[in-house]
Structure formats: C-alpha cells, structure tokens
C-alpha positions in Angstrom: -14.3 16.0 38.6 -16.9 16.9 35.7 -16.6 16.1 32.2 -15.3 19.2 30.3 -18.1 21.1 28.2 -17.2 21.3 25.0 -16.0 24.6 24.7 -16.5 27.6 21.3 -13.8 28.2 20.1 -14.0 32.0 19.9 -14.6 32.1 24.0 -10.9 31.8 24.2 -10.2 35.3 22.0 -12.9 37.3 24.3 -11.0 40.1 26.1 -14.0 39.3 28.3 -14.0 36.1 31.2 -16.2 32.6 31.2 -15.7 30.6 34.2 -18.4 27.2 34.2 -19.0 25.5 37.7 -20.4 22.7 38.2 -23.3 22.1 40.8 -21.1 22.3 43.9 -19.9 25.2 42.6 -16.3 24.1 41.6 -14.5 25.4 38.5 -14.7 23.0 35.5 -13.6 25.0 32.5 -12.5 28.8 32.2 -10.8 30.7 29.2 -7.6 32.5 29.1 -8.9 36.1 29.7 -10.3 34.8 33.1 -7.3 33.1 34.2 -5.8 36.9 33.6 -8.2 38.8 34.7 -7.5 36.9 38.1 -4.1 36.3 38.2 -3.8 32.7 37.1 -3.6 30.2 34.3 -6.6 29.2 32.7 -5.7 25.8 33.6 -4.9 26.5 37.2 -8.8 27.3 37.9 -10.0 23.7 37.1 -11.0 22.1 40.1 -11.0 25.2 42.5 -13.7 26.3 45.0 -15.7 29.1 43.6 -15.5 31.0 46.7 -11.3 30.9 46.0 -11.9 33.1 43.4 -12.8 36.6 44.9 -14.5 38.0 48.5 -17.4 37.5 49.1 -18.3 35.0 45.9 -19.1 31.7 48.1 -22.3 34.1 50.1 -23.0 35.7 46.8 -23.3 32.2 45.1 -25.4 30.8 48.1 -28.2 33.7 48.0 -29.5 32.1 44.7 -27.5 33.8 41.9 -28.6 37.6 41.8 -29.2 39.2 38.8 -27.0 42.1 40.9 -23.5 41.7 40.0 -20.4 41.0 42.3 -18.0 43.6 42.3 -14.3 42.6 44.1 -11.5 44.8 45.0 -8.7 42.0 45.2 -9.0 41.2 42.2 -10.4 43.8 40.7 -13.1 42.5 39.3 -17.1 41.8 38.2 -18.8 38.8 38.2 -22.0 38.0 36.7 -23.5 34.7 37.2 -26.4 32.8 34.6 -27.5 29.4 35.6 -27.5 26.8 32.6 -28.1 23.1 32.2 -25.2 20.7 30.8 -26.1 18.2 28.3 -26.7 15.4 30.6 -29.5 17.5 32.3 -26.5 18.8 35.4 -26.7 22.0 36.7 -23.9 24.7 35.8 -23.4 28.2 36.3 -21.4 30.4 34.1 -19.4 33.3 35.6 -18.6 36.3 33.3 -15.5 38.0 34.5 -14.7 41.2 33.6 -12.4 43.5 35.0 -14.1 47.0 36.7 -14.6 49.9 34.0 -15.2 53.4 34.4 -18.7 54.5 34.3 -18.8 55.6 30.4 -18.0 52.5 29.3 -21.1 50.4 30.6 -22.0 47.6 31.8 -24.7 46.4 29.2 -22.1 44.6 26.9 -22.5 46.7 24.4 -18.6 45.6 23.1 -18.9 42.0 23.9 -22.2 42.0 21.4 -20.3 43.9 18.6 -17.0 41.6 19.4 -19.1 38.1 19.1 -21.1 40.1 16.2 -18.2 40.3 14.2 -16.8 36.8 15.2 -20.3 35.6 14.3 -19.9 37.1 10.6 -16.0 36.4 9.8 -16.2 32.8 10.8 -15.2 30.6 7.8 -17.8 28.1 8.9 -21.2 28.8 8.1 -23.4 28.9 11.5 -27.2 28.8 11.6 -28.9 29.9 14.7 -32.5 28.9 15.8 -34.8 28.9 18.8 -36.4 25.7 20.4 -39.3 26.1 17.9 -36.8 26.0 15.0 -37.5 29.3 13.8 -34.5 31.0 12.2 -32.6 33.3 14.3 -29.5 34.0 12.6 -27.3 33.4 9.6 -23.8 34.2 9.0 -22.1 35.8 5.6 -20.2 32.8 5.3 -23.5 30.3 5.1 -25.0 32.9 3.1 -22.5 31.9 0.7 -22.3 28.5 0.8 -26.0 28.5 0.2 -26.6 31.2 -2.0 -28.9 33.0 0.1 -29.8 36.2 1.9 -30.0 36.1 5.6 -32.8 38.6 5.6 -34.7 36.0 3.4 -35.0 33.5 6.1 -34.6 35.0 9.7 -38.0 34.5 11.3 -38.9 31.7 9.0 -39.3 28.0 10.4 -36.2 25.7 9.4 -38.1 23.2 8.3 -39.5 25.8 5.2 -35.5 25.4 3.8 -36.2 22.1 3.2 -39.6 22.7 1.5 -38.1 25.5 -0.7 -35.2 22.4 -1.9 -32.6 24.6 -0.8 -31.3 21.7 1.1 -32.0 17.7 1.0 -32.7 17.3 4.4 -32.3 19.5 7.7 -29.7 18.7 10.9 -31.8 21.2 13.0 -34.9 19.4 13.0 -33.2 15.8 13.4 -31.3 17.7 17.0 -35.2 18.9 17.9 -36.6 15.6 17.5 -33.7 13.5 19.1 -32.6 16.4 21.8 -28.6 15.5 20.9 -26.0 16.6 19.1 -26.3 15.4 15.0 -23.6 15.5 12.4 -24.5 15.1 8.7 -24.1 15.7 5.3 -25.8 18.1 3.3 -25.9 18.4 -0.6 -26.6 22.0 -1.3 -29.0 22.1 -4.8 -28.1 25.9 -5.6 -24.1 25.7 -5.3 -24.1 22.2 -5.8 -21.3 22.0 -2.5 -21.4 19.4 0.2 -21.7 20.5 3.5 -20.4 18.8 7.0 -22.7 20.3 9.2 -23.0 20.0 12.7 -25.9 20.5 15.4 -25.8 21.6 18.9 -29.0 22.1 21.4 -28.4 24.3 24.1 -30.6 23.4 26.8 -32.4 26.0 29.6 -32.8 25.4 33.0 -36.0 23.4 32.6 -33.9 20.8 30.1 -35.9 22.1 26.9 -34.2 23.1 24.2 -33.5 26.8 24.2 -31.5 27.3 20.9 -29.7 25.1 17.9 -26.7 25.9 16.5 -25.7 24.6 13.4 -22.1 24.9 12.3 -21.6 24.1 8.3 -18.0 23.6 7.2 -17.8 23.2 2.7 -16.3 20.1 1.9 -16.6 19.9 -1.7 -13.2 20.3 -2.4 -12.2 17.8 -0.3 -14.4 15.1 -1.7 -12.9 16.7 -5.3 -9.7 15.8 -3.8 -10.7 12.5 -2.7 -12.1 11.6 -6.0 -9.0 12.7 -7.7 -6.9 11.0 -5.7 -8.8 7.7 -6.6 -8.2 8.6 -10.2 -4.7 8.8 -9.7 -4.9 5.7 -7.7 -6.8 3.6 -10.3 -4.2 5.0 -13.0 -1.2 3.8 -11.0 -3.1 0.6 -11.0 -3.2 0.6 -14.2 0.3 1.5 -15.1 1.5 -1.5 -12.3 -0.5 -3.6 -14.3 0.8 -2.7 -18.0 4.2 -2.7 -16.3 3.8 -6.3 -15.0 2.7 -7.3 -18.7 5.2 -5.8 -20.3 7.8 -7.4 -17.7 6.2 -11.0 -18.2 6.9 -9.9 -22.4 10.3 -9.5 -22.0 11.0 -12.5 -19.5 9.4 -14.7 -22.1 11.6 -12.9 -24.6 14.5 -14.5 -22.6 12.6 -18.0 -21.9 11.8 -17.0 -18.4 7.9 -17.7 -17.9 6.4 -16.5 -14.8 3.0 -16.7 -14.2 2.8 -18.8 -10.8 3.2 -16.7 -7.5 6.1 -18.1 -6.6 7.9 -16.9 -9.9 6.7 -13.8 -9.4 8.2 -13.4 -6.8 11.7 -14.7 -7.2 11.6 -12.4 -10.2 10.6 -9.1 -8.5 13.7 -10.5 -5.9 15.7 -10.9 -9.1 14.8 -7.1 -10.2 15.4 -5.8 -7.3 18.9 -7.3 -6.6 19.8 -6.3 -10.5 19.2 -2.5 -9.8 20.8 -2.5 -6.5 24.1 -4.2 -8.6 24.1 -6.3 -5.6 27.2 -9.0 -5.9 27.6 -12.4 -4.1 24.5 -14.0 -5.1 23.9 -17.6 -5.2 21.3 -19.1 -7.1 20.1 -22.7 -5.5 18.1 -25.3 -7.0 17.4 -28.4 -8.8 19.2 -29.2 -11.9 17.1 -27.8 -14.9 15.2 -25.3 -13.3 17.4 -22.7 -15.1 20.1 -21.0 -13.0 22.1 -20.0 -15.5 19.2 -18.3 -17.4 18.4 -16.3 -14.4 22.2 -15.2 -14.4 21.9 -14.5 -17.4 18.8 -12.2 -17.1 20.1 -10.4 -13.6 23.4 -9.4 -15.4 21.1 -8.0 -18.3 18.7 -6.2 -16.0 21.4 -4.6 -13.7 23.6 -1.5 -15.3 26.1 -3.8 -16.1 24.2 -5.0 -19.0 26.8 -3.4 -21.5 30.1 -4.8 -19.9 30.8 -8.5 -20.3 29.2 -11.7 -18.9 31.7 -14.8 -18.2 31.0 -17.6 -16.8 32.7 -21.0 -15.7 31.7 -24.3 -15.3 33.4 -26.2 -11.9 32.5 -29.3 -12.6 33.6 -29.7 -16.3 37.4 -27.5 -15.8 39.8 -30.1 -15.2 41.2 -29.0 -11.5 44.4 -28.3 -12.5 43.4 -25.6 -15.0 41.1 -24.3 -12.9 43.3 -21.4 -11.3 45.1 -20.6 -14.6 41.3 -20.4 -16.2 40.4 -18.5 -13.4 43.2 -16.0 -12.6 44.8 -16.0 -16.1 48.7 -16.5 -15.9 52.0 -14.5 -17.1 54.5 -15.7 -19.2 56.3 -18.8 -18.4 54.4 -19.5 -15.3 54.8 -23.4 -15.8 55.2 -25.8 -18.6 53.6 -25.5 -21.4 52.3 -22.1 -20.9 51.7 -19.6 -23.6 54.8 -17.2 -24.2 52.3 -13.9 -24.2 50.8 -15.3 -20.8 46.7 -14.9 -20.6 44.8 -13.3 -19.0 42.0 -15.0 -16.7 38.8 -15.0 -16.9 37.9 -13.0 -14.0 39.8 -10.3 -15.5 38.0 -10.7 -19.2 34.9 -9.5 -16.8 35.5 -6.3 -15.9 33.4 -4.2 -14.8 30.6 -7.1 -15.6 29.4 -9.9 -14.3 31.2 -13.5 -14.0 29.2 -16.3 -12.9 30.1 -19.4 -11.0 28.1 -22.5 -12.4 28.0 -25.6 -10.1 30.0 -24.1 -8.0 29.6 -27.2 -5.3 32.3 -28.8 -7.3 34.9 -26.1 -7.0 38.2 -28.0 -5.9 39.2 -27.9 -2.0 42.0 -26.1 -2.8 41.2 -23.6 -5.0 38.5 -22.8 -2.7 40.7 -21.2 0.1 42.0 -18.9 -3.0 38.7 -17.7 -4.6 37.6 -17.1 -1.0 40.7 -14.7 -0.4 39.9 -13.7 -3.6 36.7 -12.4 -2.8 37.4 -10.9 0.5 40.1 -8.7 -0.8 38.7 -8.2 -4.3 42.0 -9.0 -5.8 43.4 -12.0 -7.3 47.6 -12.6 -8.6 47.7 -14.1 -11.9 49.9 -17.8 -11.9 53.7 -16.7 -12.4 52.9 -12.9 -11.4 53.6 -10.4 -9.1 51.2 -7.8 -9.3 48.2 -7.9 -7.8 44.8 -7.4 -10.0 41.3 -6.3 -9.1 38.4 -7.6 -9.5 35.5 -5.3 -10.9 33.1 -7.7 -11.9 29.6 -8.9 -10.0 29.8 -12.6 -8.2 26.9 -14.9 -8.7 26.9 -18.4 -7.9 25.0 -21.3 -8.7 24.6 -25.0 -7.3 21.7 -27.9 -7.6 24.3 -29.4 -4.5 23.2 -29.2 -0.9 25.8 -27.0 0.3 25.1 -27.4 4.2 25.1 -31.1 3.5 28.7 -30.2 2.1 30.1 -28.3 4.4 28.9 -30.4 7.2 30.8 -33.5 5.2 33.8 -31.0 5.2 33.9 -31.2 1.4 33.0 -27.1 1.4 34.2 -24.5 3.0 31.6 -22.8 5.8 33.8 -19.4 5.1 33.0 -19.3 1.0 29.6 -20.5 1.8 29.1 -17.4 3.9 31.2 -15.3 1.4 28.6 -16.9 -1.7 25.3 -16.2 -0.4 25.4 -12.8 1.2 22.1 -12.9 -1.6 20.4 -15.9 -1.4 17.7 -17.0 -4.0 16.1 -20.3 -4.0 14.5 -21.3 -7.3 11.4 -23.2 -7.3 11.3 -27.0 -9.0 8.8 -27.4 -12.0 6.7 -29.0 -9.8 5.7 -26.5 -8.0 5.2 -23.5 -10.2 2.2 -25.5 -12.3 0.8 -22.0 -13.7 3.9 -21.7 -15.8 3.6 -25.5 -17.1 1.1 -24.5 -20.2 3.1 -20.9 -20.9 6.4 -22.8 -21.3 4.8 -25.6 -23.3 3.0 -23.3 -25.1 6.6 -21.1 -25.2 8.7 -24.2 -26.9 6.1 -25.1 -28.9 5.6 -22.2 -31.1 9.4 -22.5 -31.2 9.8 -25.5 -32.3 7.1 -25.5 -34.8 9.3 -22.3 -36.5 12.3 -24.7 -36.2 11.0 -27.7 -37.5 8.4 -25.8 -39.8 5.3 -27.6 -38.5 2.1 -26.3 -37.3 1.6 -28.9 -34.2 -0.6 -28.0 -31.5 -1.9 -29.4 -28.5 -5.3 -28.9 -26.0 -6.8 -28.5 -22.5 -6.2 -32.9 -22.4 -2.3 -32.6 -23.1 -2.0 -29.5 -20.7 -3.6 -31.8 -18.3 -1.0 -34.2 -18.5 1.7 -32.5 -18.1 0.1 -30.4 -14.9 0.2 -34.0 -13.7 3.4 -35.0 -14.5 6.5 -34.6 -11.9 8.8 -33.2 -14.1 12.1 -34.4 -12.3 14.1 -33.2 -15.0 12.6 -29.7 -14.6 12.2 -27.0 -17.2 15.2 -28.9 -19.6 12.6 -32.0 -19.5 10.0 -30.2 -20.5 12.1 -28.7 -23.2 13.1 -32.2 -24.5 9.7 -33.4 -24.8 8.1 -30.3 -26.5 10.7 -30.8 -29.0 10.8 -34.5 -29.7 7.0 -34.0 -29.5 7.0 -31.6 -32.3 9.6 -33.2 -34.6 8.8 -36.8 -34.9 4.8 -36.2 -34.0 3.2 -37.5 -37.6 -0.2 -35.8 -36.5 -1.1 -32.3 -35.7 -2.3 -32.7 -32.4 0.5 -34.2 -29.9 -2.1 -35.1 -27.6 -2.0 -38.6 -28.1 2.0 -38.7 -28.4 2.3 -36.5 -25.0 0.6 -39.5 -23.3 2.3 -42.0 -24.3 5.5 -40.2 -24.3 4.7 -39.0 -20.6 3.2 -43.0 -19.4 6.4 -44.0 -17.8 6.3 -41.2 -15.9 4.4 -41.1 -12.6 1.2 -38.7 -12.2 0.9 -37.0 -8.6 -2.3 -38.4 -8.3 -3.8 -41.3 -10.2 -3.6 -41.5 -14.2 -4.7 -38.9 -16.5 -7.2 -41.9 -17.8 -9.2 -42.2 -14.8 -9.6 -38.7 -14.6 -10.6 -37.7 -18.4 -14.4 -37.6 -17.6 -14.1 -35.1 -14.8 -11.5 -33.0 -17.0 -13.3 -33.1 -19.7 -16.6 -31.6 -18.1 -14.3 -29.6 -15.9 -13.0 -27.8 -19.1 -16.5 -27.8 -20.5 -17.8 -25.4 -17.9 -14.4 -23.2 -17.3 -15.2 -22.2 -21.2 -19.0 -21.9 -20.6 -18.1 -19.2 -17.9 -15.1 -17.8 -20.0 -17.8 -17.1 -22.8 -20.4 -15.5 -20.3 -17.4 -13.2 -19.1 -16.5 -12.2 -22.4 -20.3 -11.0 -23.3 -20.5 -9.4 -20.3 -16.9 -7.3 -20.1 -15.4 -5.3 -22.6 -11.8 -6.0 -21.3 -9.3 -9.0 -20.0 -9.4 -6.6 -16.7 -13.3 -6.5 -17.1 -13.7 -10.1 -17.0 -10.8 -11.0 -14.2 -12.8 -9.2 -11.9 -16.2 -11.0 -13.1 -14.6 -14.5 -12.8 -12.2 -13.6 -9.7 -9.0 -14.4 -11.1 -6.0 -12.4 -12.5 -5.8 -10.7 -15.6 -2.8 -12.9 -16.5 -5.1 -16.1 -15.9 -7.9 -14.4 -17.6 -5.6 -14.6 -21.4 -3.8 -17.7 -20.8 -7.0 -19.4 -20.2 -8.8 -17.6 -23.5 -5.9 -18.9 -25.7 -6.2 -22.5 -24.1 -9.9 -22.8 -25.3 -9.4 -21.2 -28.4 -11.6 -18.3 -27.8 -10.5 -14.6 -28.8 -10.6 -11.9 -26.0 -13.6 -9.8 -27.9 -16.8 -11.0 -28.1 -17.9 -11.8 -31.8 
C-alpha cells in the first residue's frame, strides 16, 4: 500500500469529501466527511477498490477522468475527479465527494471557496501562496501580521522582490523552486523583529512542474524568549549551586572537615543527605585518624537534632563491667557500691539526640546480645529496674576494625552488624583524598600559628612533600606534624623541617630529592598559566573555565603561589 500524503489539516473540517487514490485506483487517504458522506469510517476506506465506492465509479474512472461528474443514487452522492502527481512523481487522483443538492444550491463551489476563504484568513499560522514562477498569489491576515505588511502590497509581485525590499533575510519559496522539495527554515523578520519557523511545500501538476508553493510561517519568538530565559534561570541556579557548595566547604572547615577531593565530596553530600533524612543506624568505617568522630559530630549538628544532646562512648576504653551500667544507667541499689539516687545511663542522657558508638568493634560479647535487643525494640531496662525505657536518640557507629573479619572469627555478632549499618559510610584514608592534603595543612597551620603566636609558613616544595608522603596515621598525623612543625620550627619557613621531619617516612614514589628539578619547573609553569588566567578573566569562575579546572582548584592554587585573585 502507498505512503500516506501528508494531509492539510483543515481537509478534515470540510463539510465537503476528499478521497486520494493511488494509480490503480485504490483508496490511500480520505477525510471524515467522506467516510460519512458514504457510510463508513474515514479509516475504513484505506485500501479499498475505487469501484467499491459507488455504481458505476470503476467505468467512470476507466474513461479517462471526465470533467462530467458522477452522480450515484446508493449513496447518494457526487463525485468529481482531478488527476494530480504525488511528490515522488506517482500518479493520484483526488475524488471530491459531496452529497446531491437541490438545484439552487450549485455546483460551482461557491461555499467550499468562501469555507477554505475563511480558513485561509483565521489560520494562526501565517501562509504565503505562490505559482511555479514565484509570483505572489496570496497572503493571509495572520502573515500580514507577523510581517507587518499589506497583502494588497505584494500579491502579483515576485517572491524574490521580499527579499530585495529586506523585509526578510532570505526566502523558503525560492530555496523549494530551485531544489523542487519541501524546505523548513528560519526567518528573522527586520520590521517586527520575530523569528519565523516557516515551512515550504511544492505542489506538483501532472507534468511534475511545480504548480504552486505554499509557505506556512508559525512565530516563534516567544519561544526562543522562553528558551533564553530558561537558560538564565539555568545559569543562575548554577550559580547559586556553586555559592552553596562554597559556603558548605566554609562551614565544614569551620568544623575541621576539609573537602576538596571528589571523594570527600561525596561522602559529605552522603553525610547531608543522611542528616536531613534523621536517618539512625549509621556506621562510620575507616582507618584510625581519618576522623569518625568528627563526622559524628557534624551529622548530629547538620540533622534537626542539632539542639538536643550528643553522647557518646568509647568501647574500647569502658572497663566491661561498667559498660551496661554506663550504658543503660542503673536504679538504686542495683549492686554494690552503687549510688543511693541510682543514675541514669547514658542512652537516656540522649534523648531525643544523638548518641554515638566509638570503636564499637570492641563492644563486649555479652553486652552485644543486649544493645542489639536494645535496638530492635528501641527500649532498654536500667540495672536493678523494672520499667522499661525508650530510646529517642539517633544510632551512629564507628569502627577502624574489620567487622566481617570479626564476625567471621565469631568475635561479632552477624545480627548487630546487620542492625549497625542499615547506613553504611566508608571514609576515605589520607592517602587517597590528596586534594585535601594542602587545605588541612594549610587549615592547622594558621591554627597553630594563632596558638603558638608565630607567623610560619610553608611553599609549593613542602606541599610537595607531604602529597608524597603515606600518611598511615591519617588526618591525626598530619595534625601532629603541623603542630610540632610550627612550635619548635626556629625559621619561618618549615620547608626544610617538613623534610626532615617527613625522611623516615616512605614517599609513594621515589624521594622528593630526586624529583625537585621537575617540581620546581612544574610549579614554575602552573603559575606562568595562573598569571595568564588572571589577565585574561575577571573571576575565579572566569579563569576555571580558561584553565579547565574547578573553581575550588582555581583559589587553592592562587593562595599556594602567592598570587591574589585580581589582576594588579
């Protein structure tokens, strides 16, 4: 079966039939007033024999098309027939079905020309109409105003005179004369200053030369206004994202968290997230020194618990039989020695706050069965008592322990592993977060210096070194050496001490010596292209995008060579 022909959409509100067949006469399209006007669904005519439609139609169709029309009784109807060719050069034949009038009302279409007239002028598109020559047939009221012109002004005129006048940049009709196809373009209108999406149509005679153009025009300045805006907003949001993510990186160095590398970044939008969903159970793993507890710490005061209390309890350093009576408090007289007011425990102490479980791989066997039943009904009985209490405070636990190791030693139990770490965040070692190496020596070191009352200081060389170092003691070895650097330091740059002090250490890869030459000219050019960026940009944004790197990156790496963010 044919390829539909694409099809006007006013055809389908004509109280008038179109019927297109194909060259062996079979139906490809029709509209709706056809299929009524003979009894069927528009959709039920596709792919029928032409002579199915009414008596006589398969001879009439045969003798060549007469200009005569075909009148049938069953249905009551008239045909007219006008041979056309389809855009691939195929033969068609259009069938105009109309249903039989009295005499007084005509044949000569006298209504269909007035109904397509006043389609024709209350289209919201704009439509252009011109013969194969491109002279200027018609124009409708709605491209008289998106042009600003008077029809009368132009019809007779060739197309191509539009352009000449500058009414338009360039012309749609000409480019469908000289490539014989349909062409869609855009067209910047210099009167009303709109944009037009317009669209050109040949329709081709019997011969396959173009007959007419029809150009449909649809306005889409506003849409392009609306585009444009919605960049702005987009841009803005940007914007705000970014000041947000600055002003986040503030405050976490307000409460010694530094996270520039991605993989802080991350943990601490995980963090963030988990704060303002008050989620509970949530164990913290890694290394000792990479700062668990300060991450508690900063979860608890990032969640809406950050007015009530935070408790916390070390299971390695309570004694395990005080553990339970620490934990779950204890009533008067519970066992020897006890307090003759009882006390109250420390889970209680945390209501409606956050208690946090430090090293809690070293939680006694048997008091882990009881914090697990603890957890599961969120109730605990204090030593000596009766009464059951509840526990209203957030879980978090933390651990530098392997726990699978532990619980596959049986020295853990699987059950309060599952319990713990319904929230699992892994924190990375020092090691690999190098990005945040120079922002928490450079953190510790202003620090210090206010301590100690010093003005030490250190360069690209020292930052370099300890890039390169291991850092097994993680973020509280760095912390040791920044301060022992800046108090017993007799000169103001610790360069030299940070070498020596980090020699018995081992590098990653080879000694810093070996590798001063390269570092040195590596640095040399990193500022070179730093001070190029800055002459060329007017903002740390400017010049991230210029070098390729984050905004972040862009300041950190200023301050490191000593070179303000405006240009002087």
């Amino acid at each position: 079966m044919n390829t539909p022909i694409p099809w006007p959409d006013f055809f389908d509100l004509l109280d008038e039939g179109f019927i297109i067949l194909d060259g062996a006469q079979r139906v490809i399209q029709a509209n709706p007033m056809a299929g009524r006007l003979l009894g069927l669904e528009a959709g039920a005519l596709a792919g029928r024999p032409a002579a199915e439609l009414a008596l006589n139609m398969g001879r009439w169709l045969e003798q060549g098309q007469p200009s005569a029309p075909l009148r049938s009784e069953r249905p009551a109807c008239v045909f007219r027939a006008v041979p056309l060719t389809g855009p691939q050069g195929e033969p068609l034949t259009v069938l105009r079905v109309g249903p039989v009038r009295p005499p007084d009302e005509g044949e000569g279409g006298g209504k269909l020309l007035r109904q397509l007239q006043t389609i024709f002028d209350h289209s919201s598109d704009g439509i252009w109409v011109t013969d194969g020559a491109g002279t200027i047939i018609s124009i409708n009221r709605a491209s008289e105003q998106n042009n600003a012109i008077s029809a009368a002004q132009f019809k007779g005129k060739k197309v191509i005179s539009v352009v000449r006048e500058g009414l338009v940049d360039r012309s749609v009709t000409m480019e469908v004369l000289r490539k014989k196809r349909q062409i869609s373009l855009i067209q910047h209108i210099k009167r009303t200053r709109k944009q037009l999406l317009v669209t050109g149509t040949p329709i081709f005679d019997a011969a396959g030369n173009i007959d007419l153009v029809v150009v449909n025009e649809r306005d889409i300045t506003e849409l392009n206004n609306l585009r444009s805006s919605l960049e702005k907003v987009r841009r803005a949001q940007e914007r705000v994202q970014s000041e947000l993510v600055e002003m986040t990186m503030r405050e976490l160095m307000e409460s010694d968290i530094v996270a520039e590398s991605p993989a802080m970044r991350k943990l601490m939008t995980m963090i963030l997230k988990l704060a303002g969903l008050d989620a509970s159970e949530i164990l913290l793993l890694g290394e000792s020194g990479t700062g668990k507890g300060l991450l508690a710490k900063y979860l608890h005061q990032s969640s809406p618990r950050r007015d009530r209390p935070f408790l916390q309890i070390n299971c390695a350093a309570l004694p395990a039989n005080l553990f339970e009576a620490e934990l779950f408090g204890y009533e008067r007289g519970a066992f020897t020695g006890a307090s003759e007011t009882g006390k109250a425990g420390l889970l209680e102490l945390a209501h409606g706050g956050t208690f946090f479980f430090d090293e809690v791989g070293e939680i006694p066997m048997d008091m882990q069965a009881k914090l697990l039943k603890c957890l599961d009904d969120r109730e605990f009985i204090p030593l000596g008592g009766k009464e059951p209490k509840k526990v209203t405070c957030r879980i978090v636990a933390a651990t530098n322990r392997d726990l699978d190791e532990l619980v596959a030693q049986g020295r853990f139990r699987k059950d309060l592993y599952y319990r713990l770490n319904t929230f699992l965040v892994r924190i990375p070692p020092l090691r690999e977060r190098q990005d945040d190496i120079f922002e928490l020596a450079n953190l510790y070191l202003r620090r210090f210096n206010e301590q100690f009352q010093t003005n030490k200081r250190f360069t690209h060389r020292a930052v370099e070194l300890l890039t390169a170092y291991p850092f097994p003691g993680n973020v509280r070895e760095l912390i040791g050496i920044m301060k022992k650097a800046v108090a017993i330091c007799e000169e103001q740059v610790l360069d030299a001490f940070l070498e020596q002090m980090l020699r018995g250490g081992a590098p990653r890869s080879g000694t810093a010596g070996s590798r001063s030459s390269l570092s040195d000219e590596l640095a040399r050019v990193e500022r070179e292209m730093l001070r190029k960026a800055r002459a060329a940009c007017a903002t740390t944004r400017e010049m991230a995008a210029f070098l390729g790197i984050s905004q972040p990156s862009v300041v950190r790496k200023l301050k490191l060579h000593g070179l303000s963010q405006t240009d002087s």
